[in-house]
N, C-alpha and C positions, 0 to 999 in steps of 0.2 A: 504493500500500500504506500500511498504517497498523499502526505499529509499538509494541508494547504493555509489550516488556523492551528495556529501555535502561541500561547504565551510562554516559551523560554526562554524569550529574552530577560536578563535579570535584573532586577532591582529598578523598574521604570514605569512598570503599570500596578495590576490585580494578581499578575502570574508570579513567573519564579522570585525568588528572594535572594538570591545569594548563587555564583556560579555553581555553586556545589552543587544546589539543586536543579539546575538546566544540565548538568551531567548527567545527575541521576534518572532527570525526563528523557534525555536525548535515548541515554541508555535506555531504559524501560521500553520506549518505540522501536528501538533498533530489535532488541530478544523479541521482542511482537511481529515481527517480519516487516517493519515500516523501513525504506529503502531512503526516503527523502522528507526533509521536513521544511514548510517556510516558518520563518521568525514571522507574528504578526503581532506586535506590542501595539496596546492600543491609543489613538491620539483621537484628545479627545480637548478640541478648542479653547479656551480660556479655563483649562484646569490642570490637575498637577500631573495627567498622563501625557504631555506635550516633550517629550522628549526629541530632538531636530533629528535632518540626514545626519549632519556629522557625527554626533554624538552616538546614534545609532551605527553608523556602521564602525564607530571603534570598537564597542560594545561585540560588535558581530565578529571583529574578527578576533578579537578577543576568544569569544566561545569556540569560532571553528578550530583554533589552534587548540585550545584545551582539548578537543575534542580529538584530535587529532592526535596528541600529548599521549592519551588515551586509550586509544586504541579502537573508539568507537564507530564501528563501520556504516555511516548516515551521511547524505548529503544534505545540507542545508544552504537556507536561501532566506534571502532580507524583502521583506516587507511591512505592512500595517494592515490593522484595522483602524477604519476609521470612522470616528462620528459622525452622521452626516452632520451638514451645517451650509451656511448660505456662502461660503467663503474659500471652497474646497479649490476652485481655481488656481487663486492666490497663498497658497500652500504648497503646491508641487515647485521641487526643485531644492527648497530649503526646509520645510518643517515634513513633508510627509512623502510617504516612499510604495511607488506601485510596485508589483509583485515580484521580483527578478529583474525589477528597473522594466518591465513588458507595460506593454496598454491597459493592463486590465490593474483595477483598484479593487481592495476588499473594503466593503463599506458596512458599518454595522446602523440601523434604526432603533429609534426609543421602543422600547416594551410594551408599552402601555396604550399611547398617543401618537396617531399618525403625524409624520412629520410636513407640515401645510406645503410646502414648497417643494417635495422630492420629485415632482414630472419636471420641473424647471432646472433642480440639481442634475437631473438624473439627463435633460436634452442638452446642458451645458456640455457636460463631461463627454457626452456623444457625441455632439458635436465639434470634440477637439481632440475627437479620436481614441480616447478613453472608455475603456467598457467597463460599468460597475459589475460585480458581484457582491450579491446582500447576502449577509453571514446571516445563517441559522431565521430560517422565514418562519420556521413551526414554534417559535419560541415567541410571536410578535401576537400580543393578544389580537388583534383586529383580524389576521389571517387565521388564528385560530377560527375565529368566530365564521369566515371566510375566506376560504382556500382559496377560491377563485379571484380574490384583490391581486395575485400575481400576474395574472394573463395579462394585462394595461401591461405592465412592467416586460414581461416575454417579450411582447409584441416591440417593443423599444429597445429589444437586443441585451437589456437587462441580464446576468444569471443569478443563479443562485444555489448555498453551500451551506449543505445541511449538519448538525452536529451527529455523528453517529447514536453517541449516547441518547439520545432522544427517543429512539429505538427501542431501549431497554428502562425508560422509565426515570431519568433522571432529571427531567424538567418536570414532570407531572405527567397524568394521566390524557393532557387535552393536547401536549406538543406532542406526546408519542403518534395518538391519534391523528394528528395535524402531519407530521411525516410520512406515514405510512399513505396517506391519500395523496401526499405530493408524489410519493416513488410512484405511484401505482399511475398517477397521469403524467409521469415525463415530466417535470416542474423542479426537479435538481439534477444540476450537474455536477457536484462535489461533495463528498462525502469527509468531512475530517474529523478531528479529535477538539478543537476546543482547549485541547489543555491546559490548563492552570497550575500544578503543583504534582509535586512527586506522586500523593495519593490519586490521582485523577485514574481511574481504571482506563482498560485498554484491552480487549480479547478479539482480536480478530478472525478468530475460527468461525465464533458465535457470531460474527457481525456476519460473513458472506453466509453461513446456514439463513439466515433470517432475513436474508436480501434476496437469498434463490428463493426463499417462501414468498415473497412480496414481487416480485421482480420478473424471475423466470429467467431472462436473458442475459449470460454470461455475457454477453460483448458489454450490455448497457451498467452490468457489474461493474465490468472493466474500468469505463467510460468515468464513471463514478469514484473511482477509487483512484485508478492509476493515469489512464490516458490522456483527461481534461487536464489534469494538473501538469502534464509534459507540455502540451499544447501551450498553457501560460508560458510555463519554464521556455521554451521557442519560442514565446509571443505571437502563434500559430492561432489560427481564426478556431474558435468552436461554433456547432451549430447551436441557435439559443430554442 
């Protein structure tokens, strides 16, 4: 597998703490059979998650080399998630960093409350050749309540990246629900971990048993796990 939302970058958001503990993440993905990982620390506009490019990518190489020190066999890669906000423009280059340096941005939405302005966010970034991917849709009360709010967003060339765990109960009873109805119409194209700290489980046997139950088709398994995420990594077109 090949894992697309990551907090192990350390010491700058909600995720790891301390490099020791982005070892120990790195490691735990790697014995999981996870082959590649991006860094996605979260920035998040006039608050203490605003860590810059620069600062971030010392940080990154910092970790690769640890890792490397190590012995731990994983490829990783720099990027964000990001808040949306009205301002996302004027962030690229100096405060915020798309996936592999590729077109595509991971953009994360509030939980609760639809965010008034994201058609406008969302045709800006389009139209300057940036493709969003919205982290974890089944997590966003309004899609629960309505699956179908994605389709406007598809149709805009939009994707989106689901958290595995969602699957197995770890948001509640109405994101597992709220997954299982996006796999089943074609409404994600990424599948990751989300993770935040060494405890963060990780079973990948159990994730492809329960994606051939929902799913069926190994290729669109693939797709979901491994493929799309190479595709970023080249900056190669996916179908939305």
């Amino acid at each position: 597998m090949k894992d697309l939302h990551t907090h192990v970058m350390y010491g700058i958001d909600d995720g790891s703490r301390t490099i020791e503990e982005s070892m120990t993440m790195l490691e735990r993905l790697s014995n999981e059979g996870v082959t590649d990982v991006m860094l996605t620390p979260h920035y998040i506009e006039n608050s203490k998650y605003n860590c810059n490019n620069k600062n971030k990518k010392q940080l990154f190489k910092k970790i690769k080399q640890e890792a490397q020190r190590r012995g731990i066999n994983i490829n990783i890669y720099l990027g964000n998630e990001i808040m949306v906000n009205n301002n996302i423009m004027n962030l690229f280059n100096t405060e915020i960093a798309t996936l592999n340096a590729s077109k595509y941005l991971l953009i994360e939405l509030p939980m609760e409350k639809e965010f008034d302005d994201l058609d406008l966010v969302i045709k800006e970034l389009t139209s300057n050749g940036v493709i969003p991917i919205i982290a974890h849709p089944e997590r966003y009360s309004y899609v629960k309540d309505n699956y179908k709010w994605l389709e406007e967003y598809l149709k805009m060339g939009v994707l989106f990246q689901s958290n595995y765990e969602s699957l197995f109960g770890k948001y509640g009873k109405e994101a597992k629900k709220t997954i299982k109805k996006l796999l089943k119409h074609n409404m994600v194209h990424f599948l990751a971990s989300d993770i935040h700290h060494e405890s963060s489980k990780c079973n990948l046997k159990k994730l492809h048993k329960k994606l051939k139950r929902i799913i069926k088709s190994e290729d669109n398994i693939n797709d979901l796990l491994n493929n799309n995420f190479t595709k970023v990594i080249k900056n190669e077109d996916i179908n939305s």
